[in-house]
C-alpha positions as CSV (number, residue, x, y, z in Angstrom):
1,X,57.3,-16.3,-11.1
2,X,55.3,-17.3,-14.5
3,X,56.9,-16.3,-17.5
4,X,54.2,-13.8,-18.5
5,X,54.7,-12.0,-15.3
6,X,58.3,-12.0,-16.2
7,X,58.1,-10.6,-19.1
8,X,55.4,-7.7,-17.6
9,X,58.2,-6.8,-14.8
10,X,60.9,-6.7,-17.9
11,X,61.9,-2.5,-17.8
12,X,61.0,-1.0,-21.2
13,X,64.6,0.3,-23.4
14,X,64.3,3.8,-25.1
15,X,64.4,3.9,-28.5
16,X,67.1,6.2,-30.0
17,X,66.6,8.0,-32.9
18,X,69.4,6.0,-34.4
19,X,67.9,2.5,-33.7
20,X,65.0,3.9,-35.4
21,X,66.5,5.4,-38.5
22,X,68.3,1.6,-39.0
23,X,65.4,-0.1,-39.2
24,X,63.2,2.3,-41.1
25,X,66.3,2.2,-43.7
26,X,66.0,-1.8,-43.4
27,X,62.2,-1.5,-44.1
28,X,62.4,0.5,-47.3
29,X,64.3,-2.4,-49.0
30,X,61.8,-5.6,-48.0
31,X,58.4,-3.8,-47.5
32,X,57.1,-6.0,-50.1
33,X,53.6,-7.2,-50.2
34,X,51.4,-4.5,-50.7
35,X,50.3,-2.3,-48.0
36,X,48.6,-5.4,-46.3
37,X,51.9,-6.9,-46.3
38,X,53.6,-3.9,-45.4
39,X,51.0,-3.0,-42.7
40,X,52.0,-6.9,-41.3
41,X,55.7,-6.6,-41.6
42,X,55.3,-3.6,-39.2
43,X,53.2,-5.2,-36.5
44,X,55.1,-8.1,-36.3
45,X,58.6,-6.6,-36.0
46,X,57.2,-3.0,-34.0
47,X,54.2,-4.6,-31.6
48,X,55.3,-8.2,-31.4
49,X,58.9,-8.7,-32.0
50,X,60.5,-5.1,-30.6
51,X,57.9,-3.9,-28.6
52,X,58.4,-0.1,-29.8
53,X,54.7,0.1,-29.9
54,X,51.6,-1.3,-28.1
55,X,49.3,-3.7,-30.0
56,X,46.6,0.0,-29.2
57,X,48.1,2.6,-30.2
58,X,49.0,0.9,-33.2
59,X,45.7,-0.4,-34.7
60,X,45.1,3.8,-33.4
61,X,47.6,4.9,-35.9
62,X,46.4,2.5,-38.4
63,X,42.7,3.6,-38.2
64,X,43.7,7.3,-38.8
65,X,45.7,6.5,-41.7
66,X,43.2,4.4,-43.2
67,X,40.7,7.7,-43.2
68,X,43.4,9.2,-45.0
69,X,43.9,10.1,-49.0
70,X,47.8,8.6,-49.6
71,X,49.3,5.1,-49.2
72,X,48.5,4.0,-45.5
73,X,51.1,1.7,-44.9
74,X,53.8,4.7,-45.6
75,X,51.8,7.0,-43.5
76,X,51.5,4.6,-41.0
77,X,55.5,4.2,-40.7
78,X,55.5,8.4,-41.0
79,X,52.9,8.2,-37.8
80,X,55.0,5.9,-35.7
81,X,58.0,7.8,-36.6
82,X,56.6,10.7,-35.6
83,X,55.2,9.9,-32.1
84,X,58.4,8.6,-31.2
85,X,60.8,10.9,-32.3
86,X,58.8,14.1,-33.3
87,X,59.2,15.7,-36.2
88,X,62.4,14.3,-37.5
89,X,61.4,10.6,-36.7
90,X,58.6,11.2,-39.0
91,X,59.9,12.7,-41.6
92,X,62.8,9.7,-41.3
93,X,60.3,7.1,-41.2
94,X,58.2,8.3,-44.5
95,X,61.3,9.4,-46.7
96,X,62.6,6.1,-46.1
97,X,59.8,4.1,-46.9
98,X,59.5,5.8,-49.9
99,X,63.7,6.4,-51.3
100,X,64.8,2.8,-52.2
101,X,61.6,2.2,-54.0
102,X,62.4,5.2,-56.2
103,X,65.9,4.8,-57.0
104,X,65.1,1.0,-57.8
105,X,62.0,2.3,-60.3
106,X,64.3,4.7,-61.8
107,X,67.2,2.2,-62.4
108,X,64.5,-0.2,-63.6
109,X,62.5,1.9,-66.2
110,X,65.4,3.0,-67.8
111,X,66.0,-0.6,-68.3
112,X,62.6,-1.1,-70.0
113,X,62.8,1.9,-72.1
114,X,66.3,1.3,-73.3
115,X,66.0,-2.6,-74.0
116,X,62.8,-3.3,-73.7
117,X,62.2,-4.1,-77.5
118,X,64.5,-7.2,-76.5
119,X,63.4,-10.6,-76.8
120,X,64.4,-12.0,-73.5
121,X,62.5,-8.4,-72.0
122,X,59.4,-8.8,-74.5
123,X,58.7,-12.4,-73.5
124,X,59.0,-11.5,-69.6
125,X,56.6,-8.2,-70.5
126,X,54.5,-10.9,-72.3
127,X,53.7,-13.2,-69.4
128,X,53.4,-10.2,-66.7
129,X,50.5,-8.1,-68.1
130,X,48.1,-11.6,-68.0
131,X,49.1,-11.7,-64.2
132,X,48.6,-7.5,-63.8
133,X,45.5,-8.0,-65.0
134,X,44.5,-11.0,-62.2
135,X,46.3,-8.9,-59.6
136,X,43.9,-5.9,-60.0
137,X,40.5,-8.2,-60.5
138,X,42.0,-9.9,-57.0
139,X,42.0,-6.2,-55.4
140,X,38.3,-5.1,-56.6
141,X,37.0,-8.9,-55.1
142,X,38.8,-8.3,-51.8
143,X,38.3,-4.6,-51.6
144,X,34.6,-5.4,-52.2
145,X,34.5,-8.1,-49.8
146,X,35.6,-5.9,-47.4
147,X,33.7,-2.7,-48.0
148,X,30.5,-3.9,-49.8
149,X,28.8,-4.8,-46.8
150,X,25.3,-3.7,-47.3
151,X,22.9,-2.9,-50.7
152,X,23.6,0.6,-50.4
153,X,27.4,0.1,-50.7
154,X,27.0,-2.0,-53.3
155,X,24.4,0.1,-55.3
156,X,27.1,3.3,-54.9
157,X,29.9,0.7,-56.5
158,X,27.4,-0.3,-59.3
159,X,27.1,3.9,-59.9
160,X,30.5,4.5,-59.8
161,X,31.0,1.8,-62.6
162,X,28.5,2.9,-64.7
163,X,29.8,6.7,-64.5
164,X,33.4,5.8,-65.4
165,X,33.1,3.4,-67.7
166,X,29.7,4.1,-69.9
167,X,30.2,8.3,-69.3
168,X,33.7,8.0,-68.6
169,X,33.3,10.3,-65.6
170,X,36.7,11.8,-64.1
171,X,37.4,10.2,-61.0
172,X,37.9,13.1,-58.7
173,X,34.3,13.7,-59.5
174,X,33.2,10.1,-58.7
175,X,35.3,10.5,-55.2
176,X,33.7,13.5,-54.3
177,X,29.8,12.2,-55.4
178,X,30.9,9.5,-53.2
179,X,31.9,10.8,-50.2
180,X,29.3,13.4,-50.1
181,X,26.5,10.1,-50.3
182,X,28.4,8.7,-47.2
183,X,27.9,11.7,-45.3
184,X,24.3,11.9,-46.1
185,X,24.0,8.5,-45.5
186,X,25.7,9.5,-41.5
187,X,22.7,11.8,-41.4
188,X,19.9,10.0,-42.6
189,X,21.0,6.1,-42.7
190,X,23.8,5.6,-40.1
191,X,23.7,2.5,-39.7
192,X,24.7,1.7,-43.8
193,X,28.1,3.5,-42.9
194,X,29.3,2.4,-40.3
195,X,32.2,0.4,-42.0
196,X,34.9,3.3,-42.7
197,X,37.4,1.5,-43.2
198,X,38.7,0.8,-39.9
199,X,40.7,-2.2,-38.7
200,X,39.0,-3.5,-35.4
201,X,40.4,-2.6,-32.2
202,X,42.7,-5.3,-30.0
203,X,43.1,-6.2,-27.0
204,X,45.8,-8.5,-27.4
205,X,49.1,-7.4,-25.3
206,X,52.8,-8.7,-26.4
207,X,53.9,-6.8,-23.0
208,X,54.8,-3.4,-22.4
209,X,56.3,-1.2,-24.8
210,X,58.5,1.8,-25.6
211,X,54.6,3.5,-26.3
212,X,52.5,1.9,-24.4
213,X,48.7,1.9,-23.9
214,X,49.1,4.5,-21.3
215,X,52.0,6.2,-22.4
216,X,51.3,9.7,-21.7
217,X,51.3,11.8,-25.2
218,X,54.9,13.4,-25.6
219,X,54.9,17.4,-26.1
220,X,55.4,17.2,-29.7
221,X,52.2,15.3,-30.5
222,X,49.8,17.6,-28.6
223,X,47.4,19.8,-30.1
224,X,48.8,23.5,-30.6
225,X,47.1,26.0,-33.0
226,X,50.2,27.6,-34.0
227,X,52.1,24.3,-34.6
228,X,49.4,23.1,-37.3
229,X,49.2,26.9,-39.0
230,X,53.3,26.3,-38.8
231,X,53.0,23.0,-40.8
232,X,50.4,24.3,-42.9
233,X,52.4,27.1,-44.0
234,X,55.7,25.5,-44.3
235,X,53.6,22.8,-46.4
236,X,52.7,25.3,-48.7
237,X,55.7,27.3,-49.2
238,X,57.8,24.1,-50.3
239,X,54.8,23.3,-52.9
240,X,54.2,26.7,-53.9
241,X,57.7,27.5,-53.9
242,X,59.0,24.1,-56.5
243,X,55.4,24.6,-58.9
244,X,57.3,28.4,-59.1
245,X,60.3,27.0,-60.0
246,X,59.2,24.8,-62.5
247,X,56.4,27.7,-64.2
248,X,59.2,29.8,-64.5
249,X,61.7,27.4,-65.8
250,X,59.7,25.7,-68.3
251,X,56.1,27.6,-68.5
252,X,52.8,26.7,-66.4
253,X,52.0,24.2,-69.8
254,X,56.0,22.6,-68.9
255,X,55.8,18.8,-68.8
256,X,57.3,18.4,-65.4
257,X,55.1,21.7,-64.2
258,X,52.0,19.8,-65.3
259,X,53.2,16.8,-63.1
260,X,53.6,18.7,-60.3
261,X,50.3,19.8,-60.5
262,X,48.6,16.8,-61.9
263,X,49.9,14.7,-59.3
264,X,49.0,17.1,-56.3
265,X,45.6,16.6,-57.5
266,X,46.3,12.8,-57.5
267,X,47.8,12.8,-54.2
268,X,44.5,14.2,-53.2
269,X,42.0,11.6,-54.4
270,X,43.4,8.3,-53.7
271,X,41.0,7.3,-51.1
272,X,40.9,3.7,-51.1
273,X,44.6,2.8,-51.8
274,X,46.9,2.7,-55.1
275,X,44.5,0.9,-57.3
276,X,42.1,3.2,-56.0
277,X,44.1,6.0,-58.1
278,X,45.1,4.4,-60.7
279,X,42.5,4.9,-63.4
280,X,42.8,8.4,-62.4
281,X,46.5,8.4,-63.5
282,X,45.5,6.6,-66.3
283,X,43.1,9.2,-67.4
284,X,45.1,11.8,-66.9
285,X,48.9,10.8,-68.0
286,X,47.2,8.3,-71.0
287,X,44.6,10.1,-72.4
288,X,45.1,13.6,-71.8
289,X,48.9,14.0,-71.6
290,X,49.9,11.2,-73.6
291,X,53.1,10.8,-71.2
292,X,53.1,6.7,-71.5
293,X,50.5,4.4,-73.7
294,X,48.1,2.2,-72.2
295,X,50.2,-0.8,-72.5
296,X,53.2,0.7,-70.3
297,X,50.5,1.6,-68.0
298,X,50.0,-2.0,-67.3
299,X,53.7,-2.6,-67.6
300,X,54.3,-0.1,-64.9
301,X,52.1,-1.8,-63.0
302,X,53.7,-5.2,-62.9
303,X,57.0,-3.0,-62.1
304,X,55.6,-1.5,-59.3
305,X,54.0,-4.9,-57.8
306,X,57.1,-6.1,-57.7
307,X,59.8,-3.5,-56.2
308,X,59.5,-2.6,-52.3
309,X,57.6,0.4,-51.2
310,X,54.1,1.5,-51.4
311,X,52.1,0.8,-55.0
312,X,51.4,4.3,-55.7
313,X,55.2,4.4,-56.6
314,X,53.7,3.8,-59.9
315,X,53.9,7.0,-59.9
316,X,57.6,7.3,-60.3
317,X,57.3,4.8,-63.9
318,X,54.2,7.3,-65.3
319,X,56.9,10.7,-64.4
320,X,60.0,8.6,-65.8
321,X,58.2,7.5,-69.0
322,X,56.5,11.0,-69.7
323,X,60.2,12.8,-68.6
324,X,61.6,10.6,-71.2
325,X,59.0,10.5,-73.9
326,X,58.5,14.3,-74.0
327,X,62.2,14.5,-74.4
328,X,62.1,17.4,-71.6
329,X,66.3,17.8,-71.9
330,X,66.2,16.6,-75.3
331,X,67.5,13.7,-76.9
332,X,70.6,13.6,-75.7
333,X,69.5,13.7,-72.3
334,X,66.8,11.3,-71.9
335,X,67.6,9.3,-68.5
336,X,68.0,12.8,-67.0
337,X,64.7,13.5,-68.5
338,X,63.1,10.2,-67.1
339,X,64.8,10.6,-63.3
340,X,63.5,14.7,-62.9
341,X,59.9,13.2,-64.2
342,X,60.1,10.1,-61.6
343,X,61.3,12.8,-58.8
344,X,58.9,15.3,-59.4
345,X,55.9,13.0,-59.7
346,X,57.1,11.3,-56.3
347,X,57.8,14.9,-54.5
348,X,54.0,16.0,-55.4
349,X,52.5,12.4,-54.6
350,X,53.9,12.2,-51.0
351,X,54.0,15.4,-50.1
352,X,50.4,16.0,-48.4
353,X,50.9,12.5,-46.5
354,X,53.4,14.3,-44.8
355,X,51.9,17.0,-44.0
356,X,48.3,15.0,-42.9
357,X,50.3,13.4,-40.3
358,X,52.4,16.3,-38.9
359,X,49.2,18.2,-39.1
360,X,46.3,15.8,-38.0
361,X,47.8,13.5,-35.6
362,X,47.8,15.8,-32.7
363,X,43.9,15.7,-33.3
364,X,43.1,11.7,-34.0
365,X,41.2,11.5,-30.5
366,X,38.8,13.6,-31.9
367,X,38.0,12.2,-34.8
368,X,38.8,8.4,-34.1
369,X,35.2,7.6,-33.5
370,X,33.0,10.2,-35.1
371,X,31.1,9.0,-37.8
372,X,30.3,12.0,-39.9
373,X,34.3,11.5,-40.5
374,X,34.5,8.0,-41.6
375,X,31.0,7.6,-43.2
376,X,32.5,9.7,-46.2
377,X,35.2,7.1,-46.5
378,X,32.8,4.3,-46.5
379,X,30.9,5.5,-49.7
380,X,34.3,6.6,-51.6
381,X,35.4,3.0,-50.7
382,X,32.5,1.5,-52.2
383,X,32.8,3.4,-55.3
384,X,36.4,2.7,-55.7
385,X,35.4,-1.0,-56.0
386,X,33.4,-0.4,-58.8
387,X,36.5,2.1,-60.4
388,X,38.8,-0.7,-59.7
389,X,36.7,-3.1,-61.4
390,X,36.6,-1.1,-65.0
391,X,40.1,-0.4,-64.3
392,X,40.3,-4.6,-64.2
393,X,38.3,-4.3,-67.6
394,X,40.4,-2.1,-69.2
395,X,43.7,-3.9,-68.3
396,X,41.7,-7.4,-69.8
397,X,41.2,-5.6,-73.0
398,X,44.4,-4.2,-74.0
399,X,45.7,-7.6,-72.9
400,X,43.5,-9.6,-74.4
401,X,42.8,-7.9,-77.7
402,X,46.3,-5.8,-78.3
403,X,45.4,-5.1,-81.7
404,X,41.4,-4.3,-80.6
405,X,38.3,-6.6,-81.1
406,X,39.5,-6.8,-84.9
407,X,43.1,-8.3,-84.0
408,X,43.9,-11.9,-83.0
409,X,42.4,-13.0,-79.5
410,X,45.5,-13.6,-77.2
411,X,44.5,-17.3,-76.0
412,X,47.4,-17.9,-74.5
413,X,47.7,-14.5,-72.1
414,X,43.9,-15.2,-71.3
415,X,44.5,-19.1,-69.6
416,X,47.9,-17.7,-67.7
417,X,45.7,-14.6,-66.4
418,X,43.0,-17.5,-65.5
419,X,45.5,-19.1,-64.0
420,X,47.2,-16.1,-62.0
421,X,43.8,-15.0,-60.7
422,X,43.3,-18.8,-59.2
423,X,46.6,-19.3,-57.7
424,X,46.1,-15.6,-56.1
425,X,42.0,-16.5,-55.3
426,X,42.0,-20.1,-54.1
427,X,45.7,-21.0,-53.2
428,X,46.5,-17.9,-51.6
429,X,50.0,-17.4,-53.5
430,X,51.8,-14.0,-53.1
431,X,51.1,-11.2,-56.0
432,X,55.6,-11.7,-56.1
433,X,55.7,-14.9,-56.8
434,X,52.6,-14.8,-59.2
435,X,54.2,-12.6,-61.3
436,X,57.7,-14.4,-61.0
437,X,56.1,-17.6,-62.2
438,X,54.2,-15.3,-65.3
439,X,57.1,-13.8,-66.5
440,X,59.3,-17.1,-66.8
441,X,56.4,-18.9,-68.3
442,X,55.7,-15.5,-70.6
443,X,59.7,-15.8,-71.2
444,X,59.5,-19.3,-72.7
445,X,56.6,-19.2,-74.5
446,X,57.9,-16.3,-76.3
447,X,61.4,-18.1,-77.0
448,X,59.7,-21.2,-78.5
């Protein structure tokens, strides 16, 4: 008997709910990478390595998330979790994913804010906003390379940079000009749209699995009316119930009540990925709350690129900072302040993923291949390249020019972000040990 046929005769082992849970716990501490290394780390240990999932149904999960607002690799572990094990296994899967990242943020901001005026911390800070800034021009080119495939895609991304940076349009407006062009264009130019964001299909097998290609679908993922108004409602009642809470503890114009609501409308418009949202964030919790300044924006950044978990845990550094920095317990008080800001922020961020899954899955066969539903995504995509981009310019100037075009040009920051982008572009280092190498060479330039 070949080996291949050997391995096809192999039985296929259950899963139990507590196999799962170890290795979702596991994955929250070394899903570094982004969510393209994330999204790999998954594959490789659930389709190749475990077999808990076909090579299919995977790349099926995958292309839903990916039509999704929210971080797709943590909805993507949410999905999975979910078809295996209801949902419990989903709600596993996604809190998991999310919890180490959050508790290591935490611990980590309150280290920046407390000693971050340090010399040793200053010179680290000093060498990592060069490579943030080569990290986010990186995403824009490969997000563009992927998503700018025709003129029209390109001509939307040339719009959306124009609107944000010469008119300094709010992003939720860009997203929605966006999408509604990519649905037009489904109508009227079909064939322009057609990217969506998908991953191609496989037909690669690694033998079968615990959910296999024709794995029947279990009870819990089939389509019931009442389950989805269920889910809808219990959604609703936790949000509506904790944006109570805070209004009536601290007033609807309440720091952490503003971030509950602020970042329910984030959670909402991050089409495209983290970097995708983050000059909405910026707009919103630089400019109009004033909960961090632009440079701990970018510091944030370079904290969050290098921590496990999804990118959009930025998220948990912009509510620490503005918890802190409005002094919300007062001054005696301030890591409380920073940790309710960080939770709060991270509550209203991943809430809706949640619920997209637990609500939408049951229905992905539908949509999987219509394109009214994915042209919308191709037109957002291409205008998040061109938001990406400013965002990349406005990174570049606060780097460059700390003191504005009338202070000293920063010589030194400009040849390590050179350098960053070209080890990231043409040598194919990881963003980890980019930012590593930045912040020792930031460390001893500052010391000498």
């Amino acid at each position: 008997m070949s080996a291949s046929a050997q391995i096809v005769s192999e039985p296929v082992k259950p899963v139990s709910f507590l196999d799962a849970f170890a290795y979702w716990f596991k994955l929250g501490f070394i899903s570094f990478g982004g969510p393209a290394g994330q999204i790999s780390m998954m594959h490789q240990e659930l389709v190749e390595k475990r077999k808990w999932i076909s090579e299919h149904r995977f790349l099926h999960a995958l292309n839903y998330t990916m039509v999704l607002p929210g971080p797709e690799a943590q909805q993507l572990a949410t999905y999975i979790g979910w078809l295996m094990h209801g949902v419990w296994g989903g709600i596993v899967a996604g809190v998991l994913f999310v919890l180490p990242s959050l508790f290591i943020l935490i611990a980590l901001t309150w280290i920046y804010l407390a000693y971050g005026d340090v010399p040793v911390v200053k010179g680290i800070l000093y060498g990592i906003k060069p490579a943030v800034t080569a990290i986010v021009i990186f995403a824009a080119y490969r997000i563009g390379s992927r998503a700018l495939t025709n003129n029209v895609l390109r001509a939307i991304a040339v719009l959306a940079f124009a609107a944000i940076f010469l008119f300094a349009a709010p992003f939720p407006y860009i997203v929605v000009m966006a999408g509604v062009i990519g649905y037009a264009g489904s109508r009227f130019a079909p064939e322009k749209f057609k990217a969506g964001g998908h991953h191609a299909a496989s037909n690669k097998s690694y033998g079968p699995a615990f959910i296999d290609d024709d794995t029947a679908v279990p009870m819990h993922a089939r389509f019931k009316l009442r389950r989805m108004v269920a889910f809808s409602l219990a959604g609703l009642v936790i949000w509506s119930a904790v944006m109570t809470l805070l209004a009536m503890t601290y007033g609807w114009e309440g720091t952490l009540t503003q971030m509950g609501w602020f970042f329910t409308k984030a959670a909402l418009v991050t089409f495209g990925g983290a970097y995708a949202v983050l000059p909405y964030v910026y707009q919103g919790a630089v400019e109009h709350y004033s909960w961090l300044s632009a440079a701990q924006m970018i510091d944030g950044l370079a904290l969050g690129e290098t921590t496990p978990g999804p990118l959009i845990m930025i998220v948990a550094f912009v509510g620490f900072v503005g918890g802190w920095t409005k002094e919300i317990f007062g001054t005696e008080m301030l890591p409380l302040a920073g940790a309710a800001g960080a939770a709060i922020a991270t509550l209203f961020t991943f809430l809706p993923s949640f619920l997209f899954i637990l609500i939408g899955g049951p229905a992905v066969e539908a949509t999987r291949h219509d394109l009214k539903f994915t042209a919308p995504l191709t037109g957002i995509t291409a205008a998040v390249v061109g938001v990406v981009l400013n965002l990349a310019l406005f990174f570049a100037y606060h780097v460059l020019w700390p003191q504005g075009f009338e202070g000293d040009f920063e010589w030194f920051s400009a040849v390590m972000g050179i350098a960053a982008f070209i080890a990231l572009f043409r040598c194919k280092v990881g963003i980890v040990p980019v930012i590593g190498a930045c912040a020792v060479i930031g460390l001893g330039y500052a010391l000498l």
